[in-house]
C-alpha distance (Angstrom), angle and dihedral (degrees) to the residues before:
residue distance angle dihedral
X1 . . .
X2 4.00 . .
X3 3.92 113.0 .
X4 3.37 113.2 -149.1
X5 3.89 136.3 146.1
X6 3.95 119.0 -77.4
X7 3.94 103.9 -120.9
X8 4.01 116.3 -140.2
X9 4.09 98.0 27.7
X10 3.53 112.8 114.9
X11 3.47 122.0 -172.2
X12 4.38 132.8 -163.4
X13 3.91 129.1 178.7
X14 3.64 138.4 15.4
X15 3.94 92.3 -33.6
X16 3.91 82.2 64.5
X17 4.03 102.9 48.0
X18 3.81 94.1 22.8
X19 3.96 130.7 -140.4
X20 4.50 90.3 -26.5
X21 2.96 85.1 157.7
X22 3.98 114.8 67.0
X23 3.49 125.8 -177.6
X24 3.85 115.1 8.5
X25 3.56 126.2 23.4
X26 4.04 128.5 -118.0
X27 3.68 117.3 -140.3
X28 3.50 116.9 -105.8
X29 4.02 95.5 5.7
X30 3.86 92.3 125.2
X31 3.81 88.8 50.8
X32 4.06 90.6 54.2
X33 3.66 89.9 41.7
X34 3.67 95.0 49.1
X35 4.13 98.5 44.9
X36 3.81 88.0 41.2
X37 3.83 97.4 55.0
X38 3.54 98.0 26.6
X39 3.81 90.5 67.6
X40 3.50 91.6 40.2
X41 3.90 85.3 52.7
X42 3.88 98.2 38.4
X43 3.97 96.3 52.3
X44 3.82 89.0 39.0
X45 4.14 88.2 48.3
X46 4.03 85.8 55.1
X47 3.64 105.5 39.9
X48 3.96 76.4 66.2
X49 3.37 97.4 46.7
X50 3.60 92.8 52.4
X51 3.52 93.7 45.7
């Protein structure tokens, strides 16, 4: 079987970078991770809507 990349999923959050993070826990990580790559996956998401 080919592997290639599945077109139209976009992903935010710690389901998208996984557990980084290891042992221990910062405060407020998820929220960074999830603002960060939820724009990056929300303008992303409608640049290919709009195209």
């Amino acid at each position: 079987a080919q592997k290639a990349p599945a077109g139209n999923v976009f992903a935010a959050g710690e389901i998208m970078v996984g557990n980084i993070l290891g042992q221990g826990y910062v405060g407020g990580f998820g929220l960074l991770v999830g603002n960060v790559f939820g724009r990056i996956a929300g303008e992303e998401a409608a640049r290919h809507a709009h195209a």
